[in-house]
C-alpha positions as CSV (number, residue, x, y, z in Angstrom):
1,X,-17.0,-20.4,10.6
2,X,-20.5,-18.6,11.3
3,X,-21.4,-15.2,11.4
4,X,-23.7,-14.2,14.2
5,X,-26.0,-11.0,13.5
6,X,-27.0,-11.3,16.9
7,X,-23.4,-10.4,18.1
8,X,-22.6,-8.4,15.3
9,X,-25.9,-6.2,16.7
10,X,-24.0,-7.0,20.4
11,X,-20.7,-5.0,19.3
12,X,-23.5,-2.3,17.5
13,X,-25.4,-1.5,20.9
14,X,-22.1,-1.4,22.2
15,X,-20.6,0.8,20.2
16,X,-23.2,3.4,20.7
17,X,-23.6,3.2,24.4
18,X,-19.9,3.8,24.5
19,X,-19.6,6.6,22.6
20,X,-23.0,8.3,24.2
21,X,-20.9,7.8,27.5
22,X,-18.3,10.4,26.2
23,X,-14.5,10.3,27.1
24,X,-14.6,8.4,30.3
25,X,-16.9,5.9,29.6
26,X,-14.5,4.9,26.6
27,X,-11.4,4.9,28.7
28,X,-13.4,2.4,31.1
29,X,-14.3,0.2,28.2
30,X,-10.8,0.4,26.7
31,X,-9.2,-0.2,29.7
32,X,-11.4,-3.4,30.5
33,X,-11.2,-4.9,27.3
34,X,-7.3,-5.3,27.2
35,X,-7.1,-6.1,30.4
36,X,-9.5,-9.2,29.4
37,X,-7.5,-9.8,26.5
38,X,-4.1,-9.3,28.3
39,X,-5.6,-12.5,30.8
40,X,-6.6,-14.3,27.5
41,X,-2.8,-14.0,26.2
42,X,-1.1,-15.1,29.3
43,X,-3.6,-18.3,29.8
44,X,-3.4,-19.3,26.2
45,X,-0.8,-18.0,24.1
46,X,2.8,-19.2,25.0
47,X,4.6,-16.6,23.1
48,X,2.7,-14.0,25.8
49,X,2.8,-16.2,28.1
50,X,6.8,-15.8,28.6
51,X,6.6,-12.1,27.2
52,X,4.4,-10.9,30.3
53,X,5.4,-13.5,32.9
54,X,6.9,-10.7,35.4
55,X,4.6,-8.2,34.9
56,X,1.9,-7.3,37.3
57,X,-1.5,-8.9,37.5
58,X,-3.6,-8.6,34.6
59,X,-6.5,-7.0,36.8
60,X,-3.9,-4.2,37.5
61,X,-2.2,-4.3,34.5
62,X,-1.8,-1.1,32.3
63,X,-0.5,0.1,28.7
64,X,2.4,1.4,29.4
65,X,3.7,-1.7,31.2
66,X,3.3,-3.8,27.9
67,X,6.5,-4.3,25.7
68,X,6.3,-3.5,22.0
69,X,5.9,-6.3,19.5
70,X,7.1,-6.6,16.0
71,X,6.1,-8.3,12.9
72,X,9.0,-10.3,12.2
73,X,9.8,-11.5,16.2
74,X,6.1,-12.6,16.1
75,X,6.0,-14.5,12.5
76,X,9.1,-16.2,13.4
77,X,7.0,-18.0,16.7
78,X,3.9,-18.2,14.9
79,X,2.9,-21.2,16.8
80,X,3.0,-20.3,19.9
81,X,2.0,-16.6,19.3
82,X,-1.9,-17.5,18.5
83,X,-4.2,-18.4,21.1
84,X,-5.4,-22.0,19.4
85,X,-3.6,-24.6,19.1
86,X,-5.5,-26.1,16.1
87,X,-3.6,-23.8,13.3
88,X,0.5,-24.3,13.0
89,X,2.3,-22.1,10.8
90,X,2.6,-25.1,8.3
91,X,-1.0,-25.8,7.8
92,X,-1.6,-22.2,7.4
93,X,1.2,-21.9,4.7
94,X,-0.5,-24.9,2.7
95,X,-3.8,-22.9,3.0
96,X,-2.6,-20.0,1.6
97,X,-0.5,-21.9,-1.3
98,X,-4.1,-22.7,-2.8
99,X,-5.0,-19.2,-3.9
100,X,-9.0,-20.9,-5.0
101,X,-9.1,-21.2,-1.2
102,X,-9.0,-17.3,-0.5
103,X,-11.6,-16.0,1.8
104,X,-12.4,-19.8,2.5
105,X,-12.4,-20.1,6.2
106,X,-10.2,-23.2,7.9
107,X,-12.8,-23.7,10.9
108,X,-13.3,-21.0,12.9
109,X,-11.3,-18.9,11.5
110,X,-10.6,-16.7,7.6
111,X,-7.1,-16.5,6.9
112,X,-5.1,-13.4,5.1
113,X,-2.0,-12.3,4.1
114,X,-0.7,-8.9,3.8
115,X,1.6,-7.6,1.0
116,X,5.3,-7.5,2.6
117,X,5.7,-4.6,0.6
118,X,8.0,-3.4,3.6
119,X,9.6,-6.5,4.6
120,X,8.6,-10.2,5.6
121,X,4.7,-10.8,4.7
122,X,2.8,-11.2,7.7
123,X,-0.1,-14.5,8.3
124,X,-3.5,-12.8,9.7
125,X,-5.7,-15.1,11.3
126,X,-9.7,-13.5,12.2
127,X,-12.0,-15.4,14.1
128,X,-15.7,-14.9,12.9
129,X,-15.9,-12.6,16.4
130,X,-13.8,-10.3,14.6
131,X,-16.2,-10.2,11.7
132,X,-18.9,-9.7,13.7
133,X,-17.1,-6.6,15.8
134,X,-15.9,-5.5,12.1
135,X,-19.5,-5.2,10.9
136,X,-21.4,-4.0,14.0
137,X,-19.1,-1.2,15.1
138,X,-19.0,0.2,11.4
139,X,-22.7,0.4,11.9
140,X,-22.1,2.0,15.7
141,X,-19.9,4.4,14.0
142,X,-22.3,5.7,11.0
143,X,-24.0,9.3,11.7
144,X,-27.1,10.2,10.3
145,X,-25.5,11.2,7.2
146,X,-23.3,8.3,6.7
147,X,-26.5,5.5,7.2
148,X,-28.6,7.8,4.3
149,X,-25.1,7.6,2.5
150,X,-24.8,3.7,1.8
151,X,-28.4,3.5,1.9
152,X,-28.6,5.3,-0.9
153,X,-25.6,4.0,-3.3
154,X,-26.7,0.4,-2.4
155,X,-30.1,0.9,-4.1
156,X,-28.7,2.8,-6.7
157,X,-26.5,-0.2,-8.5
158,X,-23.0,-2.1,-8.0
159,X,-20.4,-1.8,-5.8
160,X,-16.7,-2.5,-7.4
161,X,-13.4,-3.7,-5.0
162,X,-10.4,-3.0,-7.3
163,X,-7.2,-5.1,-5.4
164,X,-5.2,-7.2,-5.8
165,X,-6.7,-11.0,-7.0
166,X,-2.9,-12.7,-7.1
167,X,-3.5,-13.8,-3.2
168,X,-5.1,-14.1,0.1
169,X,-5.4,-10.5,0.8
170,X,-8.1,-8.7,2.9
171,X,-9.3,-6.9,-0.3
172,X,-10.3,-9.6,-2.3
173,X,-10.3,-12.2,0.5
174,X,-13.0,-10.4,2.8
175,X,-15.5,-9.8,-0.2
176,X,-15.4,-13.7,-0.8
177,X,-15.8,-14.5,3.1
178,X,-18.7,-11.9,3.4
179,X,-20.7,-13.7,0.4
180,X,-20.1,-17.2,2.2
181,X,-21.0,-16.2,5.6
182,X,-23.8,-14.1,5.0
183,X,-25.1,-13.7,1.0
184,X,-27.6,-10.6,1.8
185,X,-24.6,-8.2,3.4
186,X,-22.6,-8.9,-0.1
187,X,-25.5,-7.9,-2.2
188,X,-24.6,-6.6,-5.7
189,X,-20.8,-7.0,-4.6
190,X,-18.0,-7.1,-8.0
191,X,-14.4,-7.7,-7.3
192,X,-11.9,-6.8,-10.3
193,X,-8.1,-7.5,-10.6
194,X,-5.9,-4.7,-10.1
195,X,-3.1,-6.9,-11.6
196,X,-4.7,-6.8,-14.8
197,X,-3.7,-3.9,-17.5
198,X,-5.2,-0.9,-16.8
199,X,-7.3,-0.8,-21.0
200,X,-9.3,-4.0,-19.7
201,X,-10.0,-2.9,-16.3
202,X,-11.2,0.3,-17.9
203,X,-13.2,-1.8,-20.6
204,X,-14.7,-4.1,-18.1
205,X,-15.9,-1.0,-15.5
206,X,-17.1,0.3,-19.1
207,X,-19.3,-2.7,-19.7
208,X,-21.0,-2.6,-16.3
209,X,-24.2,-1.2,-15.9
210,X,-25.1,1.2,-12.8
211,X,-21.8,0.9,-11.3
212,X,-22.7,3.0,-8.1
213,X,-19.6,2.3,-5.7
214,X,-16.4,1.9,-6.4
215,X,-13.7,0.6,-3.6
216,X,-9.9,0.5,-3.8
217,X,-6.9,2.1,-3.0
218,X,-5.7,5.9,-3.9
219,X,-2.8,4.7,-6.2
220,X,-5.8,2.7,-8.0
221,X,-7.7,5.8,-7.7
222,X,-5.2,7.9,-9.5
223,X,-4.6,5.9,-12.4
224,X,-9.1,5.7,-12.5
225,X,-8.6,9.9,-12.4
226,X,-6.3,9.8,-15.7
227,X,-8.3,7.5,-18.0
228,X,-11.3,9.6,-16.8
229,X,-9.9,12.7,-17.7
230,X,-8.5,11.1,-20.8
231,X,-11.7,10.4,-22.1
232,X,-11.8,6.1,-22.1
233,X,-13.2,6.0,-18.8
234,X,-17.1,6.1,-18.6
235,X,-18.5,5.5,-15.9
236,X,-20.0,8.0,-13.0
237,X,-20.4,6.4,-10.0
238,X,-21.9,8.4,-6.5
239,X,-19.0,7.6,-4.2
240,X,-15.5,6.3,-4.0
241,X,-14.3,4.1,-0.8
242,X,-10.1,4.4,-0.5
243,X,-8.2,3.2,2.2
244,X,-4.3,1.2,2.6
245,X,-2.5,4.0,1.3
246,X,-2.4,8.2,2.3
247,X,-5.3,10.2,0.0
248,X,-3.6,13.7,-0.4
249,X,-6.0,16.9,-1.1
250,X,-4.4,17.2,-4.4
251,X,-5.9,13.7,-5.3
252,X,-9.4,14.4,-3.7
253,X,-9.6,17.4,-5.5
254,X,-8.8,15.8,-8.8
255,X,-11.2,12.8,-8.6
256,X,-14.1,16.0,-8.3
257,X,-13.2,17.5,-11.0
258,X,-13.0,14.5,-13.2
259,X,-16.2,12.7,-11.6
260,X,-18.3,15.5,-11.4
261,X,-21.8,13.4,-10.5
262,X,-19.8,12.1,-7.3
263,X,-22.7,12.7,-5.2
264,X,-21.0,11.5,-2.3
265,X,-17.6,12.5,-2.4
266,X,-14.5,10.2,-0.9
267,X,-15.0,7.9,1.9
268,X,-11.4,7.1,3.0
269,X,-11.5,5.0,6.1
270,X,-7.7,4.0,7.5
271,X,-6.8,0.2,8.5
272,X,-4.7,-2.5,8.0
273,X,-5.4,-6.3,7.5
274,X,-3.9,-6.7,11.0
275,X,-7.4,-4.6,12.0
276,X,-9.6,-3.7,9.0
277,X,-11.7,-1.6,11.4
278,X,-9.5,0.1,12.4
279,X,-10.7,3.7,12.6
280,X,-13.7,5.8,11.0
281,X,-14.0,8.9,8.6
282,X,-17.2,11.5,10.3
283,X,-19.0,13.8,8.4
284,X,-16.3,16.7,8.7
285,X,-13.7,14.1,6.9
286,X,-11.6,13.8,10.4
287,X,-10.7,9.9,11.1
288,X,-11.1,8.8,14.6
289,X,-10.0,5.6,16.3
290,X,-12.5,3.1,17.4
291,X,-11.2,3.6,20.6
292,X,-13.2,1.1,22.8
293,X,-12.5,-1.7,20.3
294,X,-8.7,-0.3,19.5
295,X,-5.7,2.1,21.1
296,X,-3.6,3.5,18.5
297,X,-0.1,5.0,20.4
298,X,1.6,8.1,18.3
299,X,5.3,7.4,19.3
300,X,8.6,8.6,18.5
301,X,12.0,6.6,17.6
302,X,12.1,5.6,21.2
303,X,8.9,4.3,21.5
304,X,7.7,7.4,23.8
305,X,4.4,9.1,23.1
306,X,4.5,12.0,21.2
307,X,2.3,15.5,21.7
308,X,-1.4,15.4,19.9
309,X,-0.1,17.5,17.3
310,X,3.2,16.1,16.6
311,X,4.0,14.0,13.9
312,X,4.6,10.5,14.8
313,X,8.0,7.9,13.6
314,X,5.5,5.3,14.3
315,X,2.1,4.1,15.7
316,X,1.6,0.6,18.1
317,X,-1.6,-0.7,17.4
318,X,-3.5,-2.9,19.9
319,X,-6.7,-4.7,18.7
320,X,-8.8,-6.0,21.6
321,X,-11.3,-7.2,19.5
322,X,-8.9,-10.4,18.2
323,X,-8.1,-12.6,20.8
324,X,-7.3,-15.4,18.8
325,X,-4.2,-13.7,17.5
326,X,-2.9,-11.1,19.5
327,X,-2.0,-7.9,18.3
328,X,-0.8,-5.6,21.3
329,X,1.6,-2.5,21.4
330,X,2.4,-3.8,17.6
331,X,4.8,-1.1,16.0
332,X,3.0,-0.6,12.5
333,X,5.0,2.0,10.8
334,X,2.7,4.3,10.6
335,X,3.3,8.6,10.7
336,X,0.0,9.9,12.4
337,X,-0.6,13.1,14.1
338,X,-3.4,13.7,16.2
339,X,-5.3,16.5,16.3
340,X,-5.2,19.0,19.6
341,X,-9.0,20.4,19.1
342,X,-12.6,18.7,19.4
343,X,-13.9,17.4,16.4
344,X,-16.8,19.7,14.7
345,X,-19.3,16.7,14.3
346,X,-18.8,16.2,18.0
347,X,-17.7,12.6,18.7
348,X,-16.0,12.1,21.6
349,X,-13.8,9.2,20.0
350,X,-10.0,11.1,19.1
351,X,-9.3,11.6,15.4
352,X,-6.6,11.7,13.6
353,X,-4.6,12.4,10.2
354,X,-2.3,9.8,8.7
355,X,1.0,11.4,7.4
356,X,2.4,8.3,5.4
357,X,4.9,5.2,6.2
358,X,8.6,5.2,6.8
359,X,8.2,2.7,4.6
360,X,7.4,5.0,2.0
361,X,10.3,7.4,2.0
362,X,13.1,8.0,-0.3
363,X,16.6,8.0,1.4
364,X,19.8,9.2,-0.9
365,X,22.6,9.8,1.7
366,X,21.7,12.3,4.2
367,X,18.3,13.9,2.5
368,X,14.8,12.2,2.7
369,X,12.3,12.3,0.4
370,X,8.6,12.1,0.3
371,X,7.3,10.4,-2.4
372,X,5.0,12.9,-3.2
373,X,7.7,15.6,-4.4
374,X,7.8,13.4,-8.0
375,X,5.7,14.6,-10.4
376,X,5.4,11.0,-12.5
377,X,2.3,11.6,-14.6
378,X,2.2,12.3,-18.6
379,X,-0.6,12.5,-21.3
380,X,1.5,9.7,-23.6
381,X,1.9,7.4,-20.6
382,X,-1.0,4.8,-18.4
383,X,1.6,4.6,-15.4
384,X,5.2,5.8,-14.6
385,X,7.0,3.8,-11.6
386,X,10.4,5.2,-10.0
387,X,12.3,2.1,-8.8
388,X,15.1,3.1,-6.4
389,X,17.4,0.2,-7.7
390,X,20.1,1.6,-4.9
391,X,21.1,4.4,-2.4
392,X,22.1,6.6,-5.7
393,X,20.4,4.4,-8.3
394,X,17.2,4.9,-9.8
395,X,15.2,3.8,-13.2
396,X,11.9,4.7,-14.8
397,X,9.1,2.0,-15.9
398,X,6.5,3.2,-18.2
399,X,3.5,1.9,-19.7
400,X,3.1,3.5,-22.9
401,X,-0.6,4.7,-24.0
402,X,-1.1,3.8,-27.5
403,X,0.5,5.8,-30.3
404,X,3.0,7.1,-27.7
405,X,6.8,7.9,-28.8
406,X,8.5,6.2,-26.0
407,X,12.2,8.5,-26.5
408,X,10.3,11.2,-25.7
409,X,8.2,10.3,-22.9
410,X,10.9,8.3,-21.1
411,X,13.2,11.8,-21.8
412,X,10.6,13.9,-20.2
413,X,10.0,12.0,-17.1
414,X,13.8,12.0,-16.3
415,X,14.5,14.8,-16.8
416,X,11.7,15.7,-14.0
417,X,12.7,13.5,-11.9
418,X,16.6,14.8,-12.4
419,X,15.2,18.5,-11.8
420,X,13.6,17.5,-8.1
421,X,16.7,15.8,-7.1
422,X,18.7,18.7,-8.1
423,X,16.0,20.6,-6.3
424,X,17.0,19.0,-3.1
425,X,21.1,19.3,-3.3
426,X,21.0,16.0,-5.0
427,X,23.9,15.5,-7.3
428,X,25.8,12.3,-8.8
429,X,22.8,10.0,-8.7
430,X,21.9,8.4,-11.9
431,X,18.6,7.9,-13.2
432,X,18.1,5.6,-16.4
433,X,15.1,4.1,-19.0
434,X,14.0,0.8,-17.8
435,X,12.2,-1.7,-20.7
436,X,10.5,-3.1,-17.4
437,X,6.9,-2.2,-17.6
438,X,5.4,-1.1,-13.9
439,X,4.8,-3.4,-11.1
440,X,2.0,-3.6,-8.5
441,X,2.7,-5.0,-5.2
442,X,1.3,-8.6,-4.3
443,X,-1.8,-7.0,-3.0
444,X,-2.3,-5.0,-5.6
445,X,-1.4,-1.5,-4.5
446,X,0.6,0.5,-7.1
447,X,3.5,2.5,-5.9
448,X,4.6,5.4,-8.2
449,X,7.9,5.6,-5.8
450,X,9.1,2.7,-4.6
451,X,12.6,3.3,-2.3
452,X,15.5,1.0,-2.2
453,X,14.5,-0.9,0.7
454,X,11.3,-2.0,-0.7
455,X,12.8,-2.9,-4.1
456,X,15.4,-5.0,-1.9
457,X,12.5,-6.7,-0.5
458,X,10.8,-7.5,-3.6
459,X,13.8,-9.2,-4.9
């Protein structure tokens, strides 16, 4: 697998003359490129192949006439889903058993794997043309403030990826595949476990010098917020990078006040390992869609396109920029809304604002939850997990800080968690001490809330 700066600068120069083109020069570029990939699919991949046999011809074809895909229909015909022959599910599944082999491509191509958090873990396979779109539109993308930005923080010291280190995921995985394939881009690059407990990860970001950047996901972020404002957390870096998971306001504003030399504030970019570069975070904080590159749907139950404005049940994501394995009309189970005005900083690309994941929410009978209505923090604990163990079940995991009384702490956090239940005409649902200490997911994301159909699948 090779990286070509020549093509990466190729999707660059691209990038910009698209967006300098405005709304319809996108469109035309957006519409070209899947109908190019659409041809691709129907020549090469089987699965698509059969999908899109009656459909009109691809020169004609458009988005609406495309059928939705889903992660487990496409899993389960793996083989004939990708576009080369060379990598059957099996040989994949022996590459990822062999976790030194993360980020080490097979060919032509890096393999990953995502979490399954919310169901059956999916197999991402990215040609080194994804890398290279991956690096060059994130350049396109940059304004004059952003390029001055990481200019700036990569003179000034490290850069830190906080994930998960347990497998093959995009976090970890990418880092490594970025030092292989080109050393100079992965300049002054540290990767730390997520997995590990949270008094070494704080002694080890301790021990670094000039840690300038730090990159990882808001839960990750959170639990960085309460040792700093605890006191054992020392260092000051210029800018945080978050992405996976929703960033709320109340989290943004707590990382300022705790890191008050944050030069550069919160860069929270929104992807996926099915399409890293996904989308990116202007100058006014407003995410926008690489459009050219990617169409991101806002749909309801039915599949139907929702209002700019209205909140979404889902989002279909369709990455032209991987035509190795196709990902087209895929229902990601996503909430975004997108917004009805312009953008202040005046890109013509449409941005967006990422409400959460179905995935996410806590169901007891006929009320929903959002995770966010749980207040799970306390000065005697490092990190509180709510475990929906069934529809009316639930138990608390805490990891103690040192010299905490664990009666009391556990008795304070139920009894919160009792109140917003209560709060929300919930009665008759049982919440009970757990001597389980908290769990991270596979990738290393840490869920506060995690709702009975996610602790199913983790079983």
């Amino acid at each position: 697998m090779r990286f070509s700066l020549l093509r990466a600068l190729g999707y660059l120069v691209g990038g910009l003359w698209t967006g300098w083109g405005g709304r319809k020069r996108i469109e035309a570029k957006q519409l070209r490129n899947l109908r190019r990939l659409v041809e691709k699919v129907r020549r090469d991949s089987p699965l698509f192949c059969r999908l899109y046999a009656d459909l009109r011809p691809s020169r004609e074809i458009e988005l609406r006439d495309l059928p939705v895909t889903r992660k487990p229909d496409l899993m389960e015909k793996f083989d004939d889903w990708l576009t080369i022959r060379s990598l059957p599910l099996g040989r994949a599944r022996e590459h990822l058993r062999d976790i030194r082999k993360a980020g080490v491509p097979i060919e032509n191509v890096a393999i990953f794997q995502t979490s399954g958090s919310s169901g059956e873990p999916a197999i991402i396979v990215m040609p080194s043309s994804f890398v290279e779109y991956a690096y060059g539109i994130s350049l396109a993308r940059f304004d004059l403030q952003r390029w001055k930005l990481f200019r700036n923080v990569r003179k000034r010291g490290l850069r830190v990826t906080i994930t998960g280190g347990n497998g093959h995921f995009a976090g970890n995985g990418f880092n490594k595949l970025m030092k292989q394939l080109f050393p100079g881009l992965a300049k002054n690059l540290v990767f730390l476990e997520a997995e590990q407990p949270v008094s070494q990860l704080v002694d080890s970001l301790n021990a670094m010098p000039d840690v300038a950047w730090i990159v990882t996901y808001p839960s990750m972020l959170a639990i960085l917020v309460r040792e700093k404002e605890a006191g054992r957390l020392q260092v000051e870096p210029e800018l945080f990078s978050t992405g996976g998971e929703t960033l709320t306001d109340d989290l943004r504003g707590r990382v300022r006040r705790a890191f008050p030399r944050l030069v550069y504030g919160i860069a929270d970019t929104y992807g996926c390992t099915e399409c890293l570069v996904l989308s990116f975070e202007c100058s006014c904080g407003r995410k926008h869609v690489n459009e050219d590159w990617v169409i991101l749907e806002a749909v309801d139950e039915a599949m139907r396109p929702v209002p700019d404005g209205t909140v979404s049940s889902t989002v279909l994501l369709t990455v032209l920029a991987n035509d190795v394995q196709p990902f087209i009309r895929y229902d990601l189970g996503d909430c975004v809304r997108f917004h009805t005005d312009p953008c202040p900083c005046g890109s013509p690309f449409r941005s967006f604002q990422v409400e959460g994941r179905q995935a996410t929410l806590v169901r007891v009978g006929d009320v929903t939850l959002s995770p966010l209505v749980f207040d799970l923090e306390h000065e005697q604990a490092r990190r509180i997990q709510l475990v929906q163990t069934g529809e009316r079940n639930f138990e608390v995991r805490i990891q103690l800080a040192e010299e905490a009384a664990p009666e009391l702490v556990f008795q304070d956090v139920i009894e919160s968690v009792k109140q917003v239940l209560s709060d929300n005409g919930l009665s008759d649902v049982a919440v009970r001490e757990s001597k389980k200490l908290p769990e991270l997911t596979a990738s290393g994301k840490f869920h506060e809330v995690v709702p009975w159909h996610s602790y199913r699948a983790r079983k």
